[in-house]
N, C-alpha and C positions, 0 to 999 in steps of 0.2 A: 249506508246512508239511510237517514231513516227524517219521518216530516212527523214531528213531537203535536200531537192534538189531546182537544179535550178527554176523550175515551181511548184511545187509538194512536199507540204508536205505528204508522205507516210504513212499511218497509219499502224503499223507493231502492233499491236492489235491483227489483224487476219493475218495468213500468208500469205506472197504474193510470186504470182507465176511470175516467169524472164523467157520469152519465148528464146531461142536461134535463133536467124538470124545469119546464116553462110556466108558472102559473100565473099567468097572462094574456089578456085578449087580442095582443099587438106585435108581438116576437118576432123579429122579420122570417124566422123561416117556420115555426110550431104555433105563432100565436092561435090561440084561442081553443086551441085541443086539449088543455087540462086545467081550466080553470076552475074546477070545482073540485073540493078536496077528497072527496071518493073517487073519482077518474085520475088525478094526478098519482094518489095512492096507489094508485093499479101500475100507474107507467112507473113509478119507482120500482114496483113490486118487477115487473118485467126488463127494466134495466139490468136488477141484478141477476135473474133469469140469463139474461143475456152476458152478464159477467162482468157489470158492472163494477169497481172498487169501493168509488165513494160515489154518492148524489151529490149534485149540486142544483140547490132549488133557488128561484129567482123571482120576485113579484111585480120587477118593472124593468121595462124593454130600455136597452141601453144603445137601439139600434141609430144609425145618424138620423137627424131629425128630432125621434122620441124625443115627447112630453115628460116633465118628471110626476111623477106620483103620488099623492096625496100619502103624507104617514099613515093613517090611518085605515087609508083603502089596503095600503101594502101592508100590513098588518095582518088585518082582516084576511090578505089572501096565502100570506106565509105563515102565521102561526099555527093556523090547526095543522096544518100540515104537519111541518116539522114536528109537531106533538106524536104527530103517526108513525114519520118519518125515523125517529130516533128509536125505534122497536126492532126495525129492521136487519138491526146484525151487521151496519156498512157504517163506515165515517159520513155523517152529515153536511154539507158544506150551503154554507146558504151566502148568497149573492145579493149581497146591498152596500150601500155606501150610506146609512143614515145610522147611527149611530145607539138611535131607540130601538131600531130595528134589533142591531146586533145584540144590545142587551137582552131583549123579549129573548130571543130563540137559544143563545148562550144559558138564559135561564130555564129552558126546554130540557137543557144538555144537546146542543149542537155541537161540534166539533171544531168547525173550521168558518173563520168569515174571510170570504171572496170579497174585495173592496176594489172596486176598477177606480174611484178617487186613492186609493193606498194610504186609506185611513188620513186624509186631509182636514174630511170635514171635521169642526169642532167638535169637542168632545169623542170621536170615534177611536183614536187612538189610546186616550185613556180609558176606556170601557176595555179594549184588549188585553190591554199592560196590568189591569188589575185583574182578570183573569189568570187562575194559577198555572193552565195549561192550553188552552185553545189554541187552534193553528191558523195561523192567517198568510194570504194570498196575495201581495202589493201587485198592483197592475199599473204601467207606466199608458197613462192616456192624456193626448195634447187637447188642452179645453177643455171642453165638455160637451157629451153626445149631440147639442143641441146647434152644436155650432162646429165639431172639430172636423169634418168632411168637407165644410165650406172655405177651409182654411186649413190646407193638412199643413204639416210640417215641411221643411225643404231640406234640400241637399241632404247628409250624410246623416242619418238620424241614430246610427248605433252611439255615439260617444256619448251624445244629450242622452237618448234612452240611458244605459250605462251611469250617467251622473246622476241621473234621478233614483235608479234602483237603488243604488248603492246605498245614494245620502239617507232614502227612505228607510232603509233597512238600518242603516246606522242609529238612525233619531228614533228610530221605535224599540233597537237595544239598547240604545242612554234611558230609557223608560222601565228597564227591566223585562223587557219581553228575550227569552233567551234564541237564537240564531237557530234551535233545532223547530222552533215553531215557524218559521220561516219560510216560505217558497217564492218565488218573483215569477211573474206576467209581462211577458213586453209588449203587450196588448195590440196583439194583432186587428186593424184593421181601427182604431181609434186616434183620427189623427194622423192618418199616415196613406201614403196613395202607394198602388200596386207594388212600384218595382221597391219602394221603403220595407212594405211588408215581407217580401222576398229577400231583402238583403239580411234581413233580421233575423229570418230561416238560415241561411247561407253562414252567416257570422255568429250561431249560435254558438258556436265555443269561448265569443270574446266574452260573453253575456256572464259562462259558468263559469271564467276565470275571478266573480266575486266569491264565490264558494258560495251560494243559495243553489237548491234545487230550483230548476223552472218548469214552469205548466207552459206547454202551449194550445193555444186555444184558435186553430186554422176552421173547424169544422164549419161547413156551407158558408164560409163569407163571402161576401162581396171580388175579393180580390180572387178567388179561386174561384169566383161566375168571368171574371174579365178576362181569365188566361184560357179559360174553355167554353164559354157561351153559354153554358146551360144553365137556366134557373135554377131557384135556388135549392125547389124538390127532387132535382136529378144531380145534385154534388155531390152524392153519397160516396163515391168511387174516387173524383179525388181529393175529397177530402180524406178519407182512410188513408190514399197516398201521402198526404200532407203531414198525417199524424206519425205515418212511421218516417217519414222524412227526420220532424223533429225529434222523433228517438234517438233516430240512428245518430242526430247531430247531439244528444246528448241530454236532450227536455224527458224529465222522470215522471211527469203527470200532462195528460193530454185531457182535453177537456171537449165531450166531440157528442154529437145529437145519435149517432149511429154504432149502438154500443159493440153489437153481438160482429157486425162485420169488421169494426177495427179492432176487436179481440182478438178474432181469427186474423185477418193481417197482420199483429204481433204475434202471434202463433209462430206462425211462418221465419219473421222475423228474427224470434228469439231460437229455432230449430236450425237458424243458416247462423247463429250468434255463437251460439253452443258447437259448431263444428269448426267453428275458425279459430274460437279459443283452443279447441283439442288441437288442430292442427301446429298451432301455436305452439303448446305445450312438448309436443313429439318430436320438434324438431331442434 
């Protein structure tokens, strides 16, 4: 299996890790620590140090509550970047849902647009589809950040998530965009209260029964502060659990603020992965 992007065919075989670049003053758990494009530069530079796969770089907090962003401020604070960014020797992936946005950095040579609207808003979808190879990220979120906490979802939320990925994925290949550019987001923590975002871990194989790769993106949220109490700068531990969690259930791209530790816990992982296959095999 492999995630078809602008420079970069992805080999999703083994899991890959999505380092978070914040370039933002308000980030519920990093804001404000890499807002200038030489210190963000650095923390990319040190993701991949750490073992990063791909970056994924961000200019506006999509935390509940956040404000939305002026284009232009988000501009201003993603493109020199990304201009940096694409030197690097890692797939690009940049996180926005405005659709000038996607163009500017696509026209940098980015790789991949992360879109938590899953390319809703007007005109984003067709900025994709006219790209001859970029990879894109649909993420299923109820509402919008501004409101979808104060009104999660109810009852059984896998079928609705499931009908939305789907359809999206569909209507974005009626455009020409081809299924190997593909990955789905069941958008952890967007819209959705504790035990919703747990079932969604839990029933990750109904998800990859669409045939898309999926990212999961657990790292410091909110619902992994309620199951263990600790703010949100001591979730490092379980959140890495979170992330091999959704491996193990079958998610190819993890999307996580703690690069070098959930490396090393797929380490491990893929070392106890590797001997059940052979056991497998010998018997």
């Amino acid at each position: 299996m492999r995630w078809q992007t602008t420079r970069f065919d992805v080999d999703l075989t083994r899991p890959q890790v999505m380092g978070i670049v914040n370039v933002t003053p308000d980030s519920f758990s990093d804001g404000g620590r890499h807002v200038d494009t030489r210190g963000a530069l650095r923390h990319c530079e040190q993701l991949i140090k750490d073992g990063a796969d791909i970056l994924d770089i961000g200019g506006e907090s999509t935390r509940p509550g956040s404000p939305a962003v002026p284009l232009e401020q988000e501009l201003a604070r993603v493109v020199p970047l990304v201009a940096e960014a694409v030197r690097l020797g890692v797939p690009v992936s940049v996180d926005t849902y405005k659709p000038q946005v996607m163009q500017a950095v696509l026209d940098l040579g980015a790789d991949i647009v992360n879109d938590i609207w899953a390319l809703r808003q007007p005109g984003a979808a067709g900025i994709v589809a006219a790209h001859p190879r970029c990879g894109v990220c649909l993420m299923h979120m109820h509402r919008d950040p501004q409101t979808m906490q104060a009104t999660p979802m109810e009852e059984d939320v896998v079928p609705s998530v499931l009908y939305f990925l789907e359809r999206s994925a569909q209507e974005l290949q009626a455009l020409g965009v081809e299924k190997a550019r593909i990955v789905l987001d069941y958008g952890i923590g967007f819209g959705k209260t504790v035990e919703q975002n747990f079932a969604l871990l839990a029933r990750q194989p109904e998800l990859l029964a669409l045939g898309y790769p999926l990212l999961a993106g657990w790292s410091r949220k909110s619902s992994i502060g309620s199951v263990t109490g600790l703010p949100v700068h001591e979730r490092m531990a379980p959140s890495v659990a979170a992330a091999v969690l959704a491996v193990e259930r079958g998610a190819r791209v993890v999307r996580v603020h703690d690069v070098r530790d959930t490396v090393a816990a797929l380490a491990v992982w893929s070392a106890m992965r590797q001997q059940d296959t052979g056991a497998a095999i010998s018997q």
